[in-house]
N, C-alpha and C positions, 0 to 999 in steps of 0.2 A: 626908796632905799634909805635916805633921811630918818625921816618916821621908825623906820624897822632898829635903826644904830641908836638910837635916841630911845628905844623901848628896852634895849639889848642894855644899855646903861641904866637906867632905874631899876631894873632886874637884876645889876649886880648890887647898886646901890641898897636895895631891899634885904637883898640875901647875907650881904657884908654887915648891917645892920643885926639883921636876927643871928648870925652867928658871934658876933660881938658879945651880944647880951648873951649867947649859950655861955662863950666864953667865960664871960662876967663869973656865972655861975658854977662854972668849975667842971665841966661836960669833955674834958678833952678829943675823949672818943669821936662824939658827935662832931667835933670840930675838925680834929683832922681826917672823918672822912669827908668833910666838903671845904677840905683848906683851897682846895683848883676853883672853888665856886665864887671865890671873894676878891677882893680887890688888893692890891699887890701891898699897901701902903698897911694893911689888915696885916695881912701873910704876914710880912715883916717883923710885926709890933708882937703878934702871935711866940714867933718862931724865937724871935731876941728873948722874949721874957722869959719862955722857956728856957732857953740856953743859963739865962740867969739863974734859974731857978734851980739847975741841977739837971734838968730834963733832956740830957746830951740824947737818950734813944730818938726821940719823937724830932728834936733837931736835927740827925743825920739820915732816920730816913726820909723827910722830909728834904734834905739840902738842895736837892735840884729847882725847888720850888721859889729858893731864898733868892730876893731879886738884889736883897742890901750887900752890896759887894765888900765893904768896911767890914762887916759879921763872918761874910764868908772866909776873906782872907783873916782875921781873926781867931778863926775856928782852924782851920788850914796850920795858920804857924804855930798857933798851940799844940797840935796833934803833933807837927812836926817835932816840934821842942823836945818833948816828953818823949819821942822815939828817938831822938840823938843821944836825950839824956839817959836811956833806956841800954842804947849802945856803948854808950864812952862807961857803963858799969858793970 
């Protein structure tokens, strides 16, 4: 069982690796559709930068996926904001 969990982890390891570098390269496509294949601390780094960068789509369909709860809530009071400020106009 050992063996099997410890093969299950370099296999993410690998994949989190090679998606990284797709990333690098600017492949989004490729990446969000194997963003569930990678390791959480990837996801994160992925999904923040996006957000950064303008990329609100692929940030909110992706949101259930975002484990950084600091981002989440973030994104959260922003949306909220911009719809209070949307109402009180």
């Amino acid at each position: 069982m050992e063996f099997g969990i410890d093969i299950m982890r370099v296999d993410i390891d690998v994949r989190t690796d090679i998606i990284e570098e797709i990333y690098k390269s600017g492949d989004l496509k490729f990446v969000e559709k194997y963003l569930n294949e990678i390791d959480a601390k990837l996801k994160n780094k992925i999904l923040e930068d996006e957000y950064k960068n303008g990329n609100e789509e692929l940030v909110y369909k992706n949101f259930d996926k975002l484990s950084n709860g600091d981002l989440k809530d973030k994104i959260i009071k922003q949306k909220w904001d911009k719809r209070r400020f949307r109402i009180l106009i």
